[in-house]
Residue, then its C-alpha position, 0 to 999 in steps of 0.5 A: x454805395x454809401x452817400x457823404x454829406x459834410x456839413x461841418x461848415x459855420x455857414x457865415x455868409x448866412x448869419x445871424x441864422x447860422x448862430x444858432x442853427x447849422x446852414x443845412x437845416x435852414x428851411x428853403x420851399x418847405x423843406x431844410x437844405x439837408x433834406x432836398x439833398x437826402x431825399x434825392x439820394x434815397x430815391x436813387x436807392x441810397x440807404x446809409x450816410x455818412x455826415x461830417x458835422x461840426x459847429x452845431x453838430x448835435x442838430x443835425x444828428x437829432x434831425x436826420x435821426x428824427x426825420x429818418x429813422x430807418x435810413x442807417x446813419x453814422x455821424x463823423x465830428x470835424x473838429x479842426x476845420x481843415x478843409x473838404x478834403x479832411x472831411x472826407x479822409x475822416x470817413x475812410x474806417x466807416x467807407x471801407x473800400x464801398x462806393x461813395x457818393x459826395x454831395x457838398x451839404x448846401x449843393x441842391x441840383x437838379x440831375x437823374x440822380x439815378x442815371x448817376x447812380x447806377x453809372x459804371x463810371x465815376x462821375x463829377x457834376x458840371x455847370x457852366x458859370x459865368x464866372x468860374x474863379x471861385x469855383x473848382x474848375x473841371x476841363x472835359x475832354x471830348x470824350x466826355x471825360x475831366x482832363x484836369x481840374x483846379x480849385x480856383x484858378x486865377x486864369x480859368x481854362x474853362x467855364x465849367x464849374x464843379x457843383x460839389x456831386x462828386x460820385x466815386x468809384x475808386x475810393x481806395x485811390x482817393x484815400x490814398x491821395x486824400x492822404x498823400x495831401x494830408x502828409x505831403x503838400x500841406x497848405x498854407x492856410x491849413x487846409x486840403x480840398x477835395x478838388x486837389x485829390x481828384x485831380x491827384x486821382x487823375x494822375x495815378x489813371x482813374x477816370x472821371x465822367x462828367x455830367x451837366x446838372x439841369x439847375x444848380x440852387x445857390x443856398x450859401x447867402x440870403x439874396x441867393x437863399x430867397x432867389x432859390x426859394x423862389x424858383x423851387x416853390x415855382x417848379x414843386x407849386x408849393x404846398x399848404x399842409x393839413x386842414x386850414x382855415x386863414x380868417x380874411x387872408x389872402x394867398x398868392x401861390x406859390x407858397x409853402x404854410x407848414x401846419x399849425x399856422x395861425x394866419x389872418x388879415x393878411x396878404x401872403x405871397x407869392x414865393x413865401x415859405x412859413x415854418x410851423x405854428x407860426x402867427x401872422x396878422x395885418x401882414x403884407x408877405x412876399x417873397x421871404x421865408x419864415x421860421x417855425x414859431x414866429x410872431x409877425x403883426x402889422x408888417x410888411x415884408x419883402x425880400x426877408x429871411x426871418x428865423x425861427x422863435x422870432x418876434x416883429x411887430x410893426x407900427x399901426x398908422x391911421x392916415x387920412x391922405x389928401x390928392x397929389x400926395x406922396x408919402x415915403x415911410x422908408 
């Protein structure tokens, strides 16, 4: 079985950091996007990749390529954006007729991996949301099978959303269909999604069970990003790595400090995640997330995504405050 990840999307949602830094490589808990998901696919006995990459591809290659050096890897470039579906069609040469498992580039879930994994079905992972209009909607039968699935339905049929953990038994039938969308039904906007071709799947008979993810981690814009960050750092109880020694600091857990970290007079936490050899000073951080090689003095941060090589100095007050006063800087 071979895994596809494509992350060839611009991440828009999420700038300014997806200027200059792919989505998939935005660090949440410790760890990037990309590598929760890897990680968790190599533990199910998964070995060779397929990434579909695009704006700022050249990172994410010197990234898997650095951080895993012994998985077989192979790096297939988007260059017209023209949807999921054209994603996948582009792997077609290096699939042949294998296996695939398909995990959308920003989707973290919890899930037996290996249950899916070692399944002699094909499976697509579930969640029901409370509104499934901007999802690809799944309706499953009572056998456990998807009966038919719509990308975003104005007029949904069910609550069941697909999460983008789409593991694929028949690919040649989904080349086919990948195809026949591509050359046949061309969309007025450009582009043919995956969602279309499993549901063209389904017609010509292949059968696809469903399977309901534990939790499903929101990684697509900063409010959800940070709430993300929070239950992961929760459930995994952060992690300070290597020797350390933060001068008059206080560290509320959970958090996550990378090494190299210079950290003092400060109060961190909880749910802070700190990229490396990054400096902090007379700061006050909670629930924000730090990039590598950053410089914060005299801040307060809450509620933050900071990237990374940033610089924020804040303003040194010297107060002598009376009774009944109340003072609001904001």
């Amino acid at each position: 079985m071979k895994a596809i990840i494509p992350v060839a999307g611009a991440g828009t949602k999420l700038r300014p950091h997806t200027y200059t830094q792919p989505k998939a490589l935005i660090p949440i808990a410790g760890k990037t996007i990309l590598s929760f998901i890897v990680d968790q696919l190599h533990e199910a006995g998964i070995s060779e990749f397929i990434f579909i990459v695009g704006y700022l591809g050249e990172k994410i290659e010197d990234y898997v390529k650095q951080t895993y050096p012994n998985l077989t890897t192979h790096f297939v470039f988007q260059n017209e954006r023209q949807g999921t579906g054209h994603a996948i069609e582009l792997a077609r040469a290096i699939v042949g007729t294998d296996e695939v498992f398909v995990v959308l580039g920003d989707t973290i879930c919890e899930y037996d991996v290996k249950e899916v994994v070692d399944s002699p079905y094909s499976m697509l992972g579930i969640k029901k949301v409370d509104d499934p209009r901007n999802f690809g909607v799944a309706s499953v039968g009572e056998d456990g099978f998807i009966e038919q699935l719509v990308e975003k339905p104005a007029i949904p049929k069910s609550n069941m959303a697909l999460v983008g953990l789409y593991k694929i038994k028949e690919t040649r039938i989904l080349f086919e269909c990948l195809h026949y969308l591509h050359t046949k039904e061309a969309n007025p906007i450009g582009e043919y999604i995956l969602t279309d071709a499993l549901e063209c799947m389904i017609k010509r008979g292949a059968k696809f069970q469903a399977f309901k993810v534990k939790n499903w981690f929101d990684c697509g814009k900063k409010e959800t990003l940070l709430e993300s960050n929070a239950t992961l750092l929760k459930k995994f109880g952060g992690n300070i790595t290597g020797k350390h020694e933060y001068k008059d600091t206080i560290i509320i857990p959970p958090v996550s400090i990378a090494p190299g970290c210079n950290i003092s007079n400060s109060i961190i936490g909880p749910h802070v995640a700190i990229g490396a050899n990054t400096s902090i000073k007379h700061s006050i951080i909670r629930d924000s997330i730090i990039g590598s090689y950053t410089s914060l003095y005299e801040v307060v941060l809450d509620n933050s995504l900071i990237g990374s090589d940033a610089s924020v100095k804040g303003l040194s007050r010297s107060l002598n405050i009376g009774d009944n006063t109340e003072i609001d800087f904001g």
